[in-house]
N, C-alpha and C positions, 0 to 999 in steps of 0.2 A: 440465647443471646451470647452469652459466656461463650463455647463451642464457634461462632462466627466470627469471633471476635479473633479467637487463638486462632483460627486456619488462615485468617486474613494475613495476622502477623506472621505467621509460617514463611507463608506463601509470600508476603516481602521478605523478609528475610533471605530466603530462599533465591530469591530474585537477583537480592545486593549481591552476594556472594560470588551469583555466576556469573554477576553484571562485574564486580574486583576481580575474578580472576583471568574471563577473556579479555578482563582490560591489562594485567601484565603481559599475558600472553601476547598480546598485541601488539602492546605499544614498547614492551622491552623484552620480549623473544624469550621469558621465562620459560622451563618445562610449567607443566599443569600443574605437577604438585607446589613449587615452589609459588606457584601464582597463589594455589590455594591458602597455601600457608600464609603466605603474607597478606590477603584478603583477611582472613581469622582471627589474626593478632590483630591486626588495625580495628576492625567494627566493636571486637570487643576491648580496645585500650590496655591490652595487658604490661606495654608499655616494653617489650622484646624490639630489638635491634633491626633494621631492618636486613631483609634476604640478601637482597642484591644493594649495589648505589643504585638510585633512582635518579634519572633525566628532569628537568624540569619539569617537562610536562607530565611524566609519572606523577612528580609529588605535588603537582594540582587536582590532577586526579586524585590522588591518595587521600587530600584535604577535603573534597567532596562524599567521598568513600565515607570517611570517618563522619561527615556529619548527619549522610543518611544513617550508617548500620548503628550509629549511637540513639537517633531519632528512634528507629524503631525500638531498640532493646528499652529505651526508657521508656518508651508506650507502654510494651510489653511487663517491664516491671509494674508501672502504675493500674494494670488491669488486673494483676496480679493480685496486687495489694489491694482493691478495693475488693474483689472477690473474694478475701478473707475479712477488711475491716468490715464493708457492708453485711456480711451478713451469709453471702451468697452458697459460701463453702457450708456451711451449718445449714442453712436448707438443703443444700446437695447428699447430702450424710443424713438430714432425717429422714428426706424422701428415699434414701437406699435402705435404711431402717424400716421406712413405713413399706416399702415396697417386698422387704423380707418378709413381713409380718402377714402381708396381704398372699403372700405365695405357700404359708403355713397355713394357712386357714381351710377347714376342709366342712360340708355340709350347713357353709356360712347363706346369708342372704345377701341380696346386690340391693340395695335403694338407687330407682335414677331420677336425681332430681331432688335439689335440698331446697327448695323451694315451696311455702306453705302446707302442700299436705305433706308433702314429700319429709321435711322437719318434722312434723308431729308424729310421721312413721319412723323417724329417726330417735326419737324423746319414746316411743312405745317400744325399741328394739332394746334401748341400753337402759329401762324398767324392766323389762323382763328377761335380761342378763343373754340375750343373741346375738352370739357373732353375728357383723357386719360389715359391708364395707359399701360407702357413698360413691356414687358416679357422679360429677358435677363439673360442669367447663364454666361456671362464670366464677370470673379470678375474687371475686368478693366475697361469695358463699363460700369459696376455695378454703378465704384468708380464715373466715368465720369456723371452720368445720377442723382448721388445723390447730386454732387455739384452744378447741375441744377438745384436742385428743382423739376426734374420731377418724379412720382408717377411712380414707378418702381415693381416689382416683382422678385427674383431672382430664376430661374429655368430652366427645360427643360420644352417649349414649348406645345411637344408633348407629357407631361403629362395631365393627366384629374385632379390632387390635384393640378396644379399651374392655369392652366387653368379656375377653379370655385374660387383659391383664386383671380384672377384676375376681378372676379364678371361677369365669359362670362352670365350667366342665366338670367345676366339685361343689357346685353351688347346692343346695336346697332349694330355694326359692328366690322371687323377684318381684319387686315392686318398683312399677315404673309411674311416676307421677310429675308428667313434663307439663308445659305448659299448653300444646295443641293434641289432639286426638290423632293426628299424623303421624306424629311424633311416635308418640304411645304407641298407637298399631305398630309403625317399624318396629321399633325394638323386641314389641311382642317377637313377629315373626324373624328378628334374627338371632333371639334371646331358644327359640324353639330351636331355630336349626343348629346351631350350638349347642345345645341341650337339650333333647327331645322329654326327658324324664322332668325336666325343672318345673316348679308350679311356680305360676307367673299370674299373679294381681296387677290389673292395669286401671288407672283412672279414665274416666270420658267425662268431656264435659257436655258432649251434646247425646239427646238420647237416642240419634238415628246411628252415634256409633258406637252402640255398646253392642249391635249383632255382630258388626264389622269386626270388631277386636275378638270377638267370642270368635268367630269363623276361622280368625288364622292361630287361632290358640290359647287364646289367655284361660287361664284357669277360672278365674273371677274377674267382675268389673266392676267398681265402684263408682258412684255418679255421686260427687262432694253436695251437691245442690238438692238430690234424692234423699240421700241423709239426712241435709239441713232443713228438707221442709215435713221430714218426719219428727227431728228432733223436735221443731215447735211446736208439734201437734201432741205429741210426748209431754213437753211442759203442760200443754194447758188440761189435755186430760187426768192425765198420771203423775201426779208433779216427785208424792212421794216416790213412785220407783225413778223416777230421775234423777232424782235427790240420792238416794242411794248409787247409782250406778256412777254419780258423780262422785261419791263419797271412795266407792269402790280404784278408780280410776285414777283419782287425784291425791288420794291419800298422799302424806311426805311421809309421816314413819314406816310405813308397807306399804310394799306394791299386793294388790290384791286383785287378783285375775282368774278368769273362766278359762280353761285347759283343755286340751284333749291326751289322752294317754291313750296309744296303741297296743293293743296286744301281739308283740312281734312272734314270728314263731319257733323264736327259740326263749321265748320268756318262760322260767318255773310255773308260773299259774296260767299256762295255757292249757285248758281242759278242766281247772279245778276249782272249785267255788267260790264265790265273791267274797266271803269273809275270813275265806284259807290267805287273801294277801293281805289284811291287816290295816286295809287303807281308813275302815269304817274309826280304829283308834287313834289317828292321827289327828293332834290338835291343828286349829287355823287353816282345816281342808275339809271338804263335805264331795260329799259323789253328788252329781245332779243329777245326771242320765245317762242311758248305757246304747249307744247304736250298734245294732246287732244283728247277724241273720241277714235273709233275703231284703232285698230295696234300701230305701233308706229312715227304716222308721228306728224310733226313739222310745225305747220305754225309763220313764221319768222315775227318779227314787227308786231305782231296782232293789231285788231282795238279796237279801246277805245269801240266800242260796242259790242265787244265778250262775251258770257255769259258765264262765270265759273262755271263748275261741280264738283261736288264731285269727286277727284281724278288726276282732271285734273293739271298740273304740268307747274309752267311758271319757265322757265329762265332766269335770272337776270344776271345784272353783275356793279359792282358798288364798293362801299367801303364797306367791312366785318359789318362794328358798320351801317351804314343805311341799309343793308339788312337784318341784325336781326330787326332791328325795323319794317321792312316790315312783315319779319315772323311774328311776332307777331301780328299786326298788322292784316293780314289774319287768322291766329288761334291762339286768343288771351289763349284757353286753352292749347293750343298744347303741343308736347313737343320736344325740340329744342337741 
């Protein structure tokens, strides 16, 4: 708005100037420069002598002159001004700040869509302490997500110019949780082509499209109504493990969460035995299970003498701040 506003004024400006100078030129047979010159003092009032004596009709002209080039320079100050009282300059400066911030960030996630689930994935990113950055084009969630503090982006999703401003080419992962399965799918497939390596979770609400989304790429798909008619089945069977998993989840003094820790292959206990890295003494974290070896099985409570491989994946579950320190801990270079 700002930006239209100043090319407009420009662009009069610009206009009066040439309109005051081929009028001396014209009407009193000035050189250009002399026209110009005395076009320049007059719009801006600087209150200098005139160039030449002026004809009557010059200085009718001249009196018209000066009421337009003052009209616009007073517009021009008052947009000015309000662009600093309103406010406008301080959003312009945080958004070059948040926009720094978002072009540092490397191995971050993208959330598209702060809208219900899309929030809840936003409230589970900054509990278990993961760069992030929001994609959202309604000016409301916008307002909502800046008085957060959180690193936002404002657009449509399933663009490829807000998508790379969002840094997807250094991304780790993505979570796109729009309001239509359309939606979703696009971005799946231009979140891939942009990023062929990226793992990309996508919502569907309907269950004919969670092949569709699977086909052009998504890594996973979540169906919120699949969950929710587990969840209740969950309560009424199993109330205590829900009770726990809520307990686990909602906590306010720790965040307490199920992990995965990769064995990368440049980590020290790559090849050497499960109680050679020390994780079995670490308070407020326990091993669940160690996925290893050919397909995708799981052996539950491994033994302190298991030998870790390059690749092989244990699951944890503990307190957020002691399971990072285990990651580390296993790939001290990594990256997290």
């Amino acid at each position: 708005m700002l930006k239209e506003r100043l090319i407009w004024i420009f662009a009069a400006l610009a206009a009066v100037v040439a309109a005051g100078t081929g009028g001396y030129v014209i009407m009193e047979g000035w050189p250009p420069l002399d026209a110009l010159y005395m076009t320049v003092i007059t719009i801006s009032s600087v209150g200098f002598m005139e160039v030449h004596p002026l004809s009557d009709k010059a200085r009718i002209f001249t009196v018209f002159l000066i009421l337009c080039g003052s009209g616009i320079l007073i517009y021009a100050v008052s947009i000015l001004t309000a662009f600093i009282v309103e406010g406008e300059l301080t959003d312009v400066l945080r958004r070059r700040k948040m926009n720094n911030r978002i072009a540092l960030l490397d191995r971050h996630y993208i959330v598209c869509g702060a809208d219900l689930t899309g929030r809840y994935a936003i409230e589970e990113l900054v509990k278990t302490k993961k760069p992030f950055v929001v994609i959202e084009k309604d000016r409301e969630k916008v307002r909502r997500l800046s008085e957060q503090g959180t690193l936002y982006i404002e657009g449509d999703a399933t663009h490829d110019g807000i998508l790379l401003k969002a840094g997807i080419a250094k991304a780790k992962g993505l979570v796109t949780a729009l309001h239509s399965d359309a939606e979703n799918l696009f971005v799946v497939i231009t979140a891939k082509r942009l990023n062929p390596a990226l793992r990309v979770i996508s919502k569907a609400v309907e269950e004919e499209s969670e092949q569709k989304i699977r086909m052009v790429g998504a890594d996973g798909v979540v169906m919120p109504d699949f969950i929710g008619g587990l969840r209740m089945v969950s309560e009424m069977v199993r109330p205590s493990v829900v009770n726990f998993l809520d307990i686990m989840l909602r906590a306010r003094d720790k965040t307490v969460r199920v992990e995965e820790i990769v064995i990368e292959p440049h980590s020290p206990f790559a090849g050497k035995v499960l109680s050679e890295t020390g994780l079995h003494e670490m308070e407020d974290m326990s091993i669940v299970a160690l996925k290893g070896g050919t397909g995708d099985a799981y052996t539950f409570n491994p033994s302190r003498a298991t030998v870790l491989g390059e690749g092989h994946v244990l699951i944890v579950m503990g307190n957020v701040d002691r399971i990072g320190d285990a990651t580390r801990r296993i790939n001290p270079a990594g990256d997290f």
